[in-house]
PADREN-990819 format. One line per 5 residues: number of its first residue (from 1); their letters; for each residue x, y, z of C-alpha. Coordinates in steps of 0.2 Angstrom, whole numbers, plus 2048, in hexadecimal, padded with zeros to 3 digits. Each point is the difference from the previous one (the first is absolute). Layout:
NUM) A) X,Y,Z; ...
END
This chain:
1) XXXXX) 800,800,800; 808,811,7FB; 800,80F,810; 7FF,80F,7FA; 80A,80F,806
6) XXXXX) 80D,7F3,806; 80C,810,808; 7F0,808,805; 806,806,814; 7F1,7FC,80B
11) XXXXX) 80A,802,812; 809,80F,800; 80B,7FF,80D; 805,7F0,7FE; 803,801,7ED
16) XXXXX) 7F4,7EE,7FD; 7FA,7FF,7F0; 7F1,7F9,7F7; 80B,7F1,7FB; 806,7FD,80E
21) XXXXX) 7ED,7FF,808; 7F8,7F5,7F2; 810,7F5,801; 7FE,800,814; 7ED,7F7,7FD
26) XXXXX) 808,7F5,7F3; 80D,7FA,80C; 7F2,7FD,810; 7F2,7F9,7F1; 800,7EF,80B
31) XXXXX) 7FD,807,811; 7F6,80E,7FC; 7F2,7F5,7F5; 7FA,7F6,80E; 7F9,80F,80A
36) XXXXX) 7F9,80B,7EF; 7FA,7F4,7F5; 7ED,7FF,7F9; 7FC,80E,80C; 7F8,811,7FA
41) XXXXX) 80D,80D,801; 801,811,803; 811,80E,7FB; 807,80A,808; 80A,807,7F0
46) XXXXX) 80E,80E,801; 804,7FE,7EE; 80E,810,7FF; 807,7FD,811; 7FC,801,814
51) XXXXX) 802,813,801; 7F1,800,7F2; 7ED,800,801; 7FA,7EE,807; 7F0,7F9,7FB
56) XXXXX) 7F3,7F1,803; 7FD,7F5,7F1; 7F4,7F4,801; 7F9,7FB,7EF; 808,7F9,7F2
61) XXXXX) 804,80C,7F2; 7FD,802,7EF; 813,7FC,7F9; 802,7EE,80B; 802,7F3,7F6
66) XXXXX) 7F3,7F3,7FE; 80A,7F3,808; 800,809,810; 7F1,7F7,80A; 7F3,80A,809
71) XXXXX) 7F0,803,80C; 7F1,806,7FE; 7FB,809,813; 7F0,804,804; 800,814,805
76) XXXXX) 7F1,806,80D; 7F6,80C,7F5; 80F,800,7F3; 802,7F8,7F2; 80C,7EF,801
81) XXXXX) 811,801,7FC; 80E,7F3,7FB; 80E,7FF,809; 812,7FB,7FB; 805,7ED,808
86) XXXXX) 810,7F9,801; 801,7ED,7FB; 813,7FD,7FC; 812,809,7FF; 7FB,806,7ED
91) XXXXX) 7F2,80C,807; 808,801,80F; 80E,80B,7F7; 7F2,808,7F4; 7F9,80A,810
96) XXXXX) 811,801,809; 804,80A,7ED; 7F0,80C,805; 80C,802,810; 7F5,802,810
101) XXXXX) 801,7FA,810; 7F3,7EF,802; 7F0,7FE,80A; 7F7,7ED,7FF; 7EF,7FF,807
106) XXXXX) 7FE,7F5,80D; 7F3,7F4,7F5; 805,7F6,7F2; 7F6,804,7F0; 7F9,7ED,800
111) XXXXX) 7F5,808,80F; 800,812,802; 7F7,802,810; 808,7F0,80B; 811,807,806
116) XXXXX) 80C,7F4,801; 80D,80C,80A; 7FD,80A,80F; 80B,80C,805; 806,80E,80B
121) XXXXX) 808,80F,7FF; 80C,805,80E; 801,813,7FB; 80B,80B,80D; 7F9,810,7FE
126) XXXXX) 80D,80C,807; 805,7F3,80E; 80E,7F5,802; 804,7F2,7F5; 805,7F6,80E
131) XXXXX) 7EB,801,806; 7FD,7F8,7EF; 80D,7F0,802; 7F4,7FF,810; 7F2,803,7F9
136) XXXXX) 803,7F1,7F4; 806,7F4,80F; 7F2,804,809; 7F4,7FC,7F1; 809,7F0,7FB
141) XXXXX) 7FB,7FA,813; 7EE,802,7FD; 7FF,7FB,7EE; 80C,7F0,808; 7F3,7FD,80F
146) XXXXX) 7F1,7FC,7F1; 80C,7F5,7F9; 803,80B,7EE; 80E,801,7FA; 808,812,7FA
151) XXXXX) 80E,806,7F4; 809,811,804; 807,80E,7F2; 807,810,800; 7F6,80B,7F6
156) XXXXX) 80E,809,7F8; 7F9,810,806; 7FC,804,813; 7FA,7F0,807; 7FC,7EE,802
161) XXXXX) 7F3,7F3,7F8; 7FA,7F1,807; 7F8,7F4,7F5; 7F4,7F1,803; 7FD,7F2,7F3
166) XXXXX) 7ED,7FC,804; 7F5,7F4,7F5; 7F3,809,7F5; 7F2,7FD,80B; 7FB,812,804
171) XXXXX) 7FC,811,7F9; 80A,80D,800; 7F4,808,80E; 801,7F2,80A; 813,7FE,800
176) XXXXX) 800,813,804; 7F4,7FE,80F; 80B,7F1,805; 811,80B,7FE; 7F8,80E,80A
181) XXXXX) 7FC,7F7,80E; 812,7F9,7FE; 806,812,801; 7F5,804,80F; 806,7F4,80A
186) XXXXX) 815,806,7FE; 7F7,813,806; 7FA,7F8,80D; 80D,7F9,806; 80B,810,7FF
191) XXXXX) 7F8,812,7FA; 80C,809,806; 80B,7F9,7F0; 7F3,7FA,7F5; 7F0,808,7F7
196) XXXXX) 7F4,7FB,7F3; 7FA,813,7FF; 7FE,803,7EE; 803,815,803; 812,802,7FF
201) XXXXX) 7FE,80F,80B; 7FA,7F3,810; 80E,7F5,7FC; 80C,80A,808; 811,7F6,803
206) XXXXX) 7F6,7F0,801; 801,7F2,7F2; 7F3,7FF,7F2; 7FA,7EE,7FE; 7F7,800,7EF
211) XXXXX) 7F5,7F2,7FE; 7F5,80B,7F3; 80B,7F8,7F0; 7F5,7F2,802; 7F3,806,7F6
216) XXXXX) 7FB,7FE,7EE; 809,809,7F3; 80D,804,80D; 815,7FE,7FE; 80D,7FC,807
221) XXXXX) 812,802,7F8; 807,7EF,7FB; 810,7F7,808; 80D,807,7F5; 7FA,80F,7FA
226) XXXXX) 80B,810,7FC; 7FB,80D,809; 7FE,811,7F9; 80D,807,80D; 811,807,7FD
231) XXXXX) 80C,7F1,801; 7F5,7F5,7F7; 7F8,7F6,813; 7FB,7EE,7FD; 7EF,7FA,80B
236) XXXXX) 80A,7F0,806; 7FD,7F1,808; 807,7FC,810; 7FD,7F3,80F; 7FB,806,812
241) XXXXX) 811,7FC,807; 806,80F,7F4; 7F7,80C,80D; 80F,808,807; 803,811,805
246) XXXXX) 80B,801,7F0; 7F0,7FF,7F4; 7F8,80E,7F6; 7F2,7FE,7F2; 80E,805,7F5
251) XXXXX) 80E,7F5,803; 7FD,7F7,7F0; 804,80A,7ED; 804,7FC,7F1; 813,7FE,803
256) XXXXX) 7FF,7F4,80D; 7EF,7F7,800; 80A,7F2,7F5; 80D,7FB,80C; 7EF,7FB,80A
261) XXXXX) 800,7EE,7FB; 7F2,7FA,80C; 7EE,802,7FB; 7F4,7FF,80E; 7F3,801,7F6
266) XXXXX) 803,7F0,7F8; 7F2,7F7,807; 7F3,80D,803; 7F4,7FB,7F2; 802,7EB,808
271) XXXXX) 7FA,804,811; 7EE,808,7FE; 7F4,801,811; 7F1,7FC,806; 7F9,811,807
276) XXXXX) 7F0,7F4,809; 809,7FD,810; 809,80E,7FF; 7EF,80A,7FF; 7F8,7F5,80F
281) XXXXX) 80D,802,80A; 805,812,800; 7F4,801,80B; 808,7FD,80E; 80C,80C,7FE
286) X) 7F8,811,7FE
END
């Protein structure tokens, strides 16, 4: 596949090209597939660089190439609209080529209304990172106590994701009623460092715990994505024993995601759970 404006510089300060961003997604093709693949996507595109206008792109346009397979969404009182999917490393480096950062839903296009992810978004605010490592420790404790296993990445930007591989058994509402109440119970059990207080105002230096991504039509960037951030930030994947006082939601970039070799990621589409116990049992713990 050609890439256009090869010496384009899309990161400034650290002089990274469009080359070397469309080789990156060549190069991490295998690891990143698992996690994007048959999912609606939505860009993030920065076409002429990171210190340029950004902008949302959700529907396919008129010059893709037929080859490049789509979804058609449903739109309350809006007209539907297809989205792009990705489905191997050929498309893969088709929309890497558009150059934006990459936001899968949380759904698979199969069944667009039965998650098959739930997730939650550490986001710091203006407070310490170190609150968000605990924040993550603390949530893997509750999400450990009903039994459901969770997977941990940097989101390249400001904070962390936790991810749970659930069976398609519920809606998105449902899955989102299931995540608050989730949430609920980490304020509960501190709100002096946690807050689900969607105002950003009432946050104060509190960690947001944002179960709202568990909605239809809804995003979260992909494991592996290039962020739209000067030094090129890659969202990353990293075990919990990686929560160390070292860590930042930026560690990983482009110049050194590669000497990465481990993917704990690797089994996250092989381990999918039941939410039913989960759901009876959470319960207890509010």
């Amino acid at each position: 596949m050609e890439i256009t404006n090869k010496d384009k510089i899309l990161f400034p300060k650290s002089k990274i090209t469009k080359l070397e961003y469309v080789t990156y997604y060549k190069k991490i093709a295998k690891k990143i597939l698992p996690f994007i693949k048959d999912r609606a996507l939505t860009l993030k595109r920065f076409p002429n660089g990171v210190q340029a206008d950004k902008f949302f792109q959700k529907k396919v346009m008129d010059y893709y190439p037929s080859w490049i397979k789509t979804v058609s969404v449903k739109r309350e009182k809006k007209s539907s609209i297809k989205m792009p999917v990705i489905t191997d490393e050929k498309s893969l480096l088709y929309i890497a080529n558009q150059v934006g950062e990459l936001h899968p839903w949380l759904s698979k296009i199969d069944k667009l209304n039965y998650p098959d992810r739930m997730i939650f978004d550490l986001d710091p605010g203006k407070a310490n990172f170190s609150k968000v490592i605990d924040a993550a420790k603390d949530l893997k404790k509750i999400l450990d106590s009903l039994k459901l296993p969770s997977f941990l990445m940097t989101t390249g930007s400001k904070g962390l994701h936790i991810i749970v591989p659930i069976k398609r058994d519920f809606t998105f509402d449902e899955v989102r009623h299931f995540a608050k109440n989730i949430a609920t119970i980490l304020v509960n059990k501190d709100s002096t460092k946690y807050t689900i207080e969607t105002r950003k105002e009432k946050r104060k230096n509190r960690i947001f715990i944002d179960y709202l991504r568990n909605a239809f039509a809804q995003t979260a960037i992909s494991a592996y994505s290039i962020r739209a951030i000067e030094n090129a930030p890659i969202a990353t994947p990293i075990t919990f024993n990686e929560l160390s006082a070292g860590l930042t939601a930026q560690k990983f970039n482009i110049k050194n995601i590669l000497k990465k070799s481990s993917n704990p990621f690797s089994s996250i589409n092989s381990r999918p759970s039941s939410l039913k116990n989960a759901m009876k049992n959470i319960e207890k713990l509010l």
